[in-house]
DRENLUM-659951 format. One line per 2 residues: their letters; for each residue x, y, z of C-alpha. Coordinates in nm, 3 decimals. Example, Ala and Ser with C-alpha at 12.3 -4.5 7.8 and 13.67 -1.06 7.14 Angstrom:
DRENLUM-659951
AS	1.230:-0.450:0.780 | 1.367:-0.106:0.714;
//
This chain:
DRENLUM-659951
XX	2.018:4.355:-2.230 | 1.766:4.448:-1.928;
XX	1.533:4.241:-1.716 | 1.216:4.338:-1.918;
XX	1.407:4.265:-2.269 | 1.473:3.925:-2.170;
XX	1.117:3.872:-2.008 | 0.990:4.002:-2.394;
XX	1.224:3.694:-2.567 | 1.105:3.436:-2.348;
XX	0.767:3.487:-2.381 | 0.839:3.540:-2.756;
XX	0.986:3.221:-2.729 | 0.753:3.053:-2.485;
XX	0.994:2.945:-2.288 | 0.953:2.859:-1.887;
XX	1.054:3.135:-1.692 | 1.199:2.877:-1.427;
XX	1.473:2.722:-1.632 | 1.494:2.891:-1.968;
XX	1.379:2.567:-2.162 | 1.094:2.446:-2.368;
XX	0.819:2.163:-2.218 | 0.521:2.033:-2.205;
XX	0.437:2.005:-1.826 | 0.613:2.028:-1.450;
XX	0.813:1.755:-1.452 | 1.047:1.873:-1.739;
XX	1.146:2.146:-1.541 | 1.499:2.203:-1.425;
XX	1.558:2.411:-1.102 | 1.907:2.422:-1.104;
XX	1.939:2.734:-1.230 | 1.633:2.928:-1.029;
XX	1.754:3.282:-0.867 | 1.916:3.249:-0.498;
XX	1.823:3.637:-0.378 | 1.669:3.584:-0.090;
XX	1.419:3.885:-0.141 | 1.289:3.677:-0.482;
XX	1.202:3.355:-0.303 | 0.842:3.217:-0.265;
XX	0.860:2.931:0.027 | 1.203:2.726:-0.055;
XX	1.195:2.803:-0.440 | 1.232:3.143:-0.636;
XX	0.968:3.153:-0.935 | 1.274:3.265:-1.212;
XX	1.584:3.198:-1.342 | 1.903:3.404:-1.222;
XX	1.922:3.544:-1.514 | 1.584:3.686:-1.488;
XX	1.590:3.827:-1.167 | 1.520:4.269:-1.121;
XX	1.774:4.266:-0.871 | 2.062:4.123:-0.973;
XX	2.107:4.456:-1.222 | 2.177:4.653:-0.910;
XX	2.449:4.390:-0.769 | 2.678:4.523:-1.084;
XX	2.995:4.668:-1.013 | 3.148:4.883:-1.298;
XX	3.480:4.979:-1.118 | 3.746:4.707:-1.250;
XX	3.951:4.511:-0.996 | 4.318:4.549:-0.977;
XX	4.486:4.267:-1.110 | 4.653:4.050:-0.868;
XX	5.045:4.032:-0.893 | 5.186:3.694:-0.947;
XX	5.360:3.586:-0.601 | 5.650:3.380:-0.544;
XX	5.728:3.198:-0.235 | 6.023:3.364:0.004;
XX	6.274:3.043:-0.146 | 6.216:3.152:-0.512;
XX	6.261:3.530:-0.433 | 6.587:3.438:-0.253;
XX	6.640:3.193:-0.561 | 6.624:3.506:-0.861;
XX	6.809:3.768:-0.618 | 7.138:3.639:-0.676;
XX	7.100:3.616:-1.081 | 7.131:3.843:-1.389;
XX	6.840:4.065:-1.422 | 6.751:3.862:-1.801;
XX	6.770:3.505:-1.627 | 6.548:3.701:-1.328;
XX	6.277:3.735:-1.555 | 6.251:3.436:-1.710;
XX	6.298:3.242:-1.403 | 6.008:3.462:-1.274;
XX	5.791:3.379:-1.572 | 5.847:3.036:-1.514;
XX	5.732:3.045:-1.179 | 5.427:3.225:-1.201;
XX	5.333:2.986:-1.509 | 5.330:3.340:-1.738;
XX	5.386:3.212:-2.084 | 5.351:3.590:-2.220;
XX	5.281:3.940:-2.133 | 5.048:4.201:-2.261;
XX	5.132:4.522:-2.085 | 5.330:4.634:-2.353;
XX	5.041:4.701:-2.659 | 5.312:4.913:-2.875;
XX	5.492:4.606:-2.982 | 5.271:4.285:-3.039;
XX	5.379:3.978:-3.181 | 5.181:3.800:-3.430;
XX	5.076:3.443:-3.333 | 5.167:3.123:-3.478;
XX	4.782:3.153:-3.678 | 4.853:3.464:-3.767;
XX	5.227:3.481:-3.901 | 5.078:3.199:-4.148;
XX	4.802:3.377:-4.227 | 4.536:3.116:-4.059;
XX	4.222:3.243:-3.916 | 4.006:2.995:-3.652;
XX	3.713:2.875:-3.786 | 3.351:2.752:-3.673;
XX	3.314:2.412:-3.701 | 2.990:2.302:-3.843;
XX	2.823:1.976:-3.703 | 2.662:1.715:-3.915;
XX	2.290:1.813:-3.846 | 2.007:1.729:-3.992;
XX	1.621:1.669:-3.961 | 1.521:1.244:-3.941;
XX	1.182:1.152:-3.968 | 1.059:0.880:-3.737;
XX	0.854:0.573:-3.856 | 0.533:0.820:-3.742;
XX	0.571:1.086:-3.973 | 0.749:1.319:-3.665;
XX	1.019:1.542:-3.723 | 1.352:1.478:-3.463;
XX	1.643:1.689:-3.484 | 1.946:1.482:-3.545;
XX	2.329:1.503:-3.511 | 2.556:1.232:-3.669;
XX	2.877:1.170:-3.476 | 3.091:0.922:-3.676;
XX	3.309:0.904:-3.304 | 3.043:0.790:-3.113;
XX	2.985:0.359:-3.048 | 2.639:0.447:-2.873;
XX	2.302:0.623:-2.995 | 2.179:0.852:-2.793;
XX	1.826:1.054:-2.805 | 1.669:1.244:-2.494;
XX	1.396:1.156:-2.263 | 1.182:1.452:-2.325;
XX	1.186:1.368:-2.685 | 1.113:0.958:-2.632;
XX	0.829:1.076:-2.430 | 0.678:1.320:-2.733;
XX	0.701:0.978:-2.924 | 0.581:0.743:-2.691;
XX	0.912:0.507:-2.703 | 0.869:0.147:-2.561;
XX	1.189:0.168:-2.318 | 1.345:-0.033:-1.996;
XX	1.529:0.093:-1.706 | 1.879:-0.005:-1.712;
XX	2.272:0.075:-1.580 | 2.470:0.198:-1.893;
XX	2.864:0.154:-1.757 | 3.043:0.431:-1.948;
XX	3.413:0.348:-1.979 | 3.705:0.624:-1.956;
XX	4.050:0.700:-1.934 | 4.293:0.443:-1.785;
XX	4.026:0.146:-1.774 | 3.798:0.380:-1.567;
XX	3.423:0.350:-1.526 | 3.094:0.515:-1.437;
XX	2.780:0.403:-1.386 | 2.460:0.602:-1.513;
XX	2.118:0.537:-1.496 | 1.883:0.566:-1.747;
XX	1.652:0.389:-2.034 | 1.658:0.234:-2.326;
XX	1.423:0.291:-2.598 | 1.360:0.144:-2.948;
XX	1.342:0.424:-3.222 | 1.247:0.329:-3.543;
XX	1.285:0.626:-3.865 | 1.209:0.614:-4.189;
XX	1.538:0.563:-4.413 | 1.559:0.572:-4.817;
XX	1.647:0.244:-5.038 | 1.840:0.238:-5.307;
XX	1.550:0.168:-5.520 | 1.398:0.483:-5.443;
XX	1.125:0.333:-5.165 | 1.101:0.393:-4.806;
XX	1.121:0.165:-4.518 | 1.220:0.161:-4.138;
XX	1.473:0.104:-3.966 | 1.483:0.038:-3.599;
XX	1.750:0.200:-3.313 | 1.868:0.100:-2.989;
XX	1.877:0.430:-2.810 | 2.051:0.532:-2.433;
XX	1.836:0.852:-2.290 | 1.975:1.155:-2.149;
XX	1.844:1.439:-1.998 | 2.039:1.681:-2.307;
XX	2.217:1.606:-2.619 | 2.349:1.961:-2.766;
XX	2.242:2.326:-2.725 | 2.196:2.470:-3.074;
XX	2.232:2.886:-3.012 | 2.295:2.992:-3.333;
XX	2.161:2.779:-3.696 | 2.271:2.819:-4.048;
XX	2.037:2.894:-4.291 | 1.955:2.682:-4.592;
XX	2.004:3.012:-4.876 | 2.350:3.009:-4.663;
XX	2.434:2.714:-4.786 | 2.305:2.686:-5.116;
XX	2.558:2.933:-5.217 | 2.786:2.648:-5.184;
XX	2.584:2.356:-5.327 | 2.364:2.523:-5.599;
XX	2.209:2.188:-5.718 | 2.039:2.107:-5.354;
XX	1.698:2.197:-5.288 | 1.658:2.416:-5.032;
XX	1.454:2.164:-4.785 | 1.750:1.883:-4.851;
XX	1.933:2.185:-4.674 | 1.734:2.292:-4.385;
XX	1.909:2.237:-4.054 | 1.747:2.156:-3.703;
XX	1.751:2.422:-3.425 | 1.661:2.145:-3.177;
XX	1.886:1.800:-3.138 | 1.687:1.569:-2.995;
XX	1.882:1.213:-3.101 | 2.246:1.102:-3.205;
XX	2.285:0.831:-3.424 | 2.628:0.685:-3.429;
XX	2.917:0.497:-3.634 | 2.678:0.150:-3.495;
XX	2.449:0.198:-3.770 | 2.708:0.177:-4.087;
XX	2.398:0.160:-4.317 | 2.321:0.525:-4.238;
XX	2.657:0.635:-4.236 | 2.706:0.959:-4.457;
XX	2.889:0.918:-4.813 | 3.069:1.248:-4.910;
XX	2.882:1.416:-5.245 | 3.118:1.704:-5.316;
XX	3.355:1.935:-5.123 | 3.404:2.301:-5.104;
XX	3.716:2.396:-4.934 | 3.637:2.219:-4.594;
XX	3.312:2.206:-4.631 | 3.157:1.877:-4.737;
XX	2.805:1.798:-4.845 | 2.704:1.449:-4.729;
XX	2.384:1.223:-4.795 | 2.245:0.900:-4.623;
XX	1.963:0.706:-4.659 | 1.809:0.953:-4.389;
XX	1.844:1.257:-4.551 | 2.143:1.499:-4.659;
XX	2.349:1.693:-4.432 | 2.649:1.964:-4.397;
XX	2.967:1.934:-4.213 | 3.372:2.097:-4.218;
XX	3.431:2.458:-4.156 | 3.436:2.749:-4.370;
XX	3.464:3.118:-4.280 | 3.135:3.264:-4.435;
XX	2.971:3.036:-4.206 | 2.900:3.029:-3.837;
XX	2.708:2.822:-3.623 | 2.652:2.820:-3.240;
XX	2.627:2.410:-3.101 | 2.693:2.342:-2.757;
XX	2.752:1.915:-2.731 | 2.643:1.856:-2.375;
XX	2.853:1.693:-2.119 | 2.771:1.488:-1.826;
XX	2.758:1.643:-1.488 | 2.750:1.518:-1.125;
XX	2.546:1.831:-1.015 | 2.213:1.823:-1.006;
XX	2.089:1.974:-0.706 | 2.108:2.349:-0.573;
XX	2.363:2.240:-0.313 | 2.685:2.102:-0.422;
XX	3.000:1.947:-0.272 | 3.338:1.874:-0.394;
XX	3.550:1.586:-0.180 | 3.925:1.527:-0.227;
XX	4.087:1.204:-0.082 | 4.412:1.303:0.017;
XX	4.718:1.105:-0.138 | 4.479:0.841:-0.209;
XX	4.686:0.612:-0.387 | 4.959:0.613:-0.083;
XX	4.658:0.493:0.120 | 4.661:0.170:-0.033;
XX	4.897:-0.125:0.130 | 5.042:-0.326:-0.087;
XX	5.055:-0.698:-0.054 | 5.387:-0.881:0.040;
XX	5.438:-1.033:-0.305 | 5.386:-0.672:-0.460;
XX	5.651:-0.571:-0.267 | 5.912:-0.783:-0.418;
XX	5.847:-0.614:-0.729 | 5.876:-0.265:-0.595;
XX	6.251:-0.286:-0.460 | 6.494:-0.027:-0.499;
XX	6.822:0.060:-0.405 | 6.930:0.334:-0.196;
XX	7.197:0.559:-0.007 | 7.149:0.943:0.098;
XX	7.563:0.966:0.084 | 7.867:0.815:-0.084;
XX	7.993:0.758:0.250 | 7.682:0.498:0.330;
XX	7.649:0.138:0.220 | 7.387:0.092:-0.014;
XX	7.033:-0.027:0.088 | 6.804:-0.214:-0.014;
XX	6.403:-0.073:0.006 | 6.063:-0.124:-0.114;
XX	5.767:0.066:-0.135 | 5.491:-0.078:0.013;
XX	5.179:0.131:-0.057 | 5.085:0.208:-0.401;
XX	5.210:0.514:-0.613 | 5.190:0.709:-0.865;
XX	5.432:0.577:-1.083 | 5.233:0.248:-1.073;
XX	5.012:0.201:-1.456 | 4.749:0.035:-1.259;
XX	4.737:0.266:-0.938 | 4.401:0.445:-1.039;
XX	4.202:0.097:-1.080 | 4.411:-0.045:-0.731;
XX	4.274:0.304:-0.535 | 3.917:0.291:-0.698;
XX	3.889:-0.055:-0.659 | 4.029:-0.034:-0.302;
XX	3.729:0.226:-0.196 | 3.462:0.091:-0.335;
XX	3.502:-0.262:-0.159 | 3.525:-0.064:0.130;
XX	3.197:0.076:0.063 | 3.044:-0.264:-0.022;
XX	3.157:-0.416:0.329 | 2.817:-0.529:0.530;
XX	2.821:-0.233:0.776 | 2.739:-0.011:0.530;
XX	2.449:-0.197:0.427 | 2.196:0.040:0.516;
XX	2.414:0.371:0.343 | 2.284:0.310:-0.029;
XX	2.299:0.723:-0.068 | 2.677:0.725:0.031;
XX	2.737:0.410:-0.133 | 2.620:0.549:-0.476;
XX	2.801:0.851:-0.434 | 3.150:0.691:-0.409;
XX	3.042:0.457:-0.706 | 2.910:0.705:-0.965;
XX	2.958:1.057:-0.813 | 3.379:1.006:-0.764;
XX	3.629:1.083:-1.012 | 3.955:0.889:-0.910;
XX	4.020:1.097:-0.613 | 3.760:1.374:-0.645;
XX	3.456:1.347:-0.504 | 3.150:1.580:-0.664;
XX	2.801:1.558:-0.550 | 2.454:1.735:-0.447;
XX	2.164:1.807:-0.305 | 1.839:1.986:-0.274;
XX	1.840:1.945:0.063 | 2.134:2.082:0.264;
XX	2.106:1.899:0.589 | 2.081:1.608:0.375;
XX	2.363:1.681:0.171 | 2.594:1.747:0.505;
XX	2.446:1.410:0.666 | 2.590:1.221:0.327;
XX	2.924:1.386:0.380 | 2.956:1.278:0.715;
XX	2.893:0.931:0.636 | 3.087:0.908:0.329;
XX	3.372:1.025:0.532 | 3.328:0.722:0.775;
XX	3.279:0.491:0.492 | 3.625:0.601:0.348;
XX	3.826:0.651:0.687 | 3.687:0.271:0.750;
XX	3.966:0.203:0.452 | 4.218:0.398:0.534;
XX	4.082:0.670:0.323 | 4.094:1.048:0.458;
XX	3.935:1.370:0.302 | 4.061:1.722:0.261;
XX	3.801:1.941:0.394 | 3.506:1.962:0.229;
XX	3.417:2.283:-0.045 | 3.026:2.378:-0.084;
XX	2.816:2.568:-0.316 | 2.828:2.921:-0.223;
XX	3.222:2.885:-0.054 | 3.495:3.085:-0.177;
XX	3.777:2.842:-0.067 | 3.874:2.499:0.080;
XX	3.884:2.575:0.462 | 4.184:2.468:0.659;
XX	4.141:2.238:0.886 | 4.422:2.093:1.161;
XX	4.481:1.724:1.183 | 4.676:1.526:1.442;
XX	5.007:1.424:1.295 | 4.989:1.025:1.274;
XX	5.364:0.943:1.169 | 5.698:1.118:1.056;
XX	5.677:1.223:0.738 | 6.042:1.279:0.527;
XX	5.956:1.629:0.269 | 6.219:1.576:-0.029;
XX	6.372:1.958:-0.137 | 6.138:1.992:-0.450;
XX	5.816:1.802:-0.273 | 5.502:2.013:-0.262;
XX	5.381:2.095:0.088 | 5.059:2.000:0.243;
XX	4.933:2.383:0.211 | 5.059:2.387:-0.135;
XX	4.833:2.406:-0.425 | 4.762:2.192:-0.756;
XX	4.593:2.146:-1.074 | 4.645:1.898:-1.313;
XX	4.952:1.788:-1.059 | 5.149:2.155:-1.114;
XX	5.214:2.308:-0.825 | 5.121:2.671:-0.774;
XX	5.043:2.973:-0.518 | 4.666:3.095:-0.497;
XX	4.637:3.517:-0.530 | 4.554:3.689:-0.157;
//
């Protein structure tokens, strides 16, 4: 599709031209996504999205790149010479993480789906349209996983929502936690009665910014193939999801009304709704996710071995002995580790815990930028934040690096917005440090802790 096509949707649409989305004034606008060519830009700002932009069609390259052959590291090579030419292969599959090759098109093997005759299948989303205590329409996702209700700021504004700034604490994996902030608002929609009369019924909602991106919408007909005896309107599904009302409010919780294959028809006091999978139907919903970027100019901060940084206390110690002897000819020895590690349960919470005191101490009073950033921009040891100011995105760098070195803390170098790669960087060696044979080195690579060698 060319520029002018997708100028013709969006003002079909009437959709901003900045950032692709529907709203009333300004101040819904998002600029994250506004075109970078330096030829497009108006004072600091371009005027249209990337996608949008009459120049970026003449940036296209239709030559393919050669693909890049999988490299092993001069001990592995030396490693496969001396084996069978079967065991070779494998072993060099294995090291290049290649689970399976497609070179060879003459002789394809079915998948596990497809040797049992399986086919992947759309999963359709409990959507529906609510009507708030009003008389306005809100688009509407149940998620029976969900402890929290959700809706968006835009659409509490369109319904003038009583609501309170607050800090919602969202808790993760391994007893981790972020703070957001936001508002809550009180949302009260009109819900059926048993008797057949209608009454409200009052929400505590958390705001966000974006609940789910609904690209493609089944149409009622669609599914009235399935469920003959619902009117059409009982089937009608929102192309906008505005609020997310979760397993909290049991009295609204769905009760199944008949199932076809996998698909199920559902009604609540709010209305009825369609959910499962089927193949005749498809339907398009992004579920947003949270983000740390918000600004043009990101950066990503890694703390290196951050939970070796930590010193553990003398009484920890005792419970991290260990015996130990690098021959039979030695005596055995006794040891303990006295930082924490990785084998540790708690050694996430320790390391977390461990920075953010550091940031709290009183001579970082006056950093309440950098101080927020290592409390709800860091992921264990990552560290992902931004900017719309560059200069003022370097200056927080700086001192979030002081505020962690202050505890012990170091950073790999830093990787910004518009940098192909992590830049090396030489540091003074500060002690001896023993490598064991199958230890990743400090130039090594990772993700997801497995070890592997970047392309050239």
């Amino acid at each position: 599709m060319n520029v002018p096509e997708k100028l013709n949707i969006v003002k079909t649409l009437k959709t901003c031209k900045r950032c692709l989305r529907k709203h009333e004034d300004d101040a819904g606008c998002i600029n994250t996504y506004l075109c970078r060519n330096k030829d497009c830009k108006k004072g600091s700002f371009s005027d249209h999205h990337f996608l949008l932009c009459p120049k970026g069609e003449l940036t296209r390259v239709g030559i393919d790149k050669p693909r890049r052959k999988n490299r092993l590291t001069e001990e592995q090579e030396k490693f496969i010479a001396g084996l069978s030419p079967e065991l070779a292969e494998e072993c060099r599959k294995a090291f290049s993480n290649v689970t399976a090759s497609t070179r060879n098109t003459k002789c394809k093997v079915p998948g596990l789906m497809e040797s049992h005759g399986l086919k992947k299948q759309h999963v359709i989303l409990m959507l529906l349209e609510v009507t708030a205590n009003a008389g306005q329409k809100i688009g509407t996702l149940f998620d029976l996983a969900s402890d929290t209700n959700y809706i968006t700021h835009q659409a509490a504004k369109r319904l003038n929502l009583e609501g309170e700034n607050i800090t919602l604490v969202v808790h993760g994996v391994g007893g981790m936690s972020v703070k957001v902030r936001t508002k809550r608002y009180l949302l009260k929609v009109r819900v059926k009665t048993p008797k057949g009369t209608v009454k409200a019924h009052q929400l505590i909602c958390y705001g966000l910014s974006e609940i789910a991106k609904v690209h493609k919408v089944i149409q009622p007909l669609q599914l009235q193939k399935f469920f003959p005896d619902v009117d059409l309107e009982d089937l009608k599904r929102p192309d906008t999801i505005e609020l997310l009302i979760s397993h909290r409010e049991g009295r609204l919780a769905p009760q199944r009304v008949k199932v076809v294959g996998d698909l199920v028809l559902w009604n609540s006091p709010l209305g009825m709704t369609v959910g499962g999978a089927h193949p005749d139907l498809c339907e398009d919903v992004d579920v947003a996710a949270h983000r740390f970027r918000r600004g043009l100019h990101a950066a990503l901060g890694d703390i290196k071995k951050m939970y070796n940084s930590v010193w553990l206390e003398d009484l920890e110690r005792h419970l991290h002995r260990f015996l130990w002897r690098d021959s039979s000819e030695e005596e055995i020895g006794e040891f303990a580790i006295t930082r924490v590690n990785i084998g540790d349960r708690p050694a996430g919470c320790i390391a977390q815990v461990a920075m953010r005191e550091t940031a709290k101490l009183p001579m970082f009073d006056s950093c309440k930028e950098e101080r927020r950033i290592l409390e709800e921009d860091c992921y264990v040891d990552d560290i992902l934040t931004s900017d719309n100011d560059p200069e003022l995105l370097h200056k927080h760098t700086k001192k979030v690096e002081e505020i962690l070195q202050a505890g012990g803390f170091f950073l790999k170098p830093w990787v910004l917005s518009g940098q192909s790669g992590r830049q090396k960087m030489s540091l003074p060696s500060r002690e001896k440090i023993l490598t064991l044979p199958n230890q990743l080195k400090e130039d090594d690579n990772k993700a997801l802790g497995v070890g592997y060698v970047g392309g050239g």
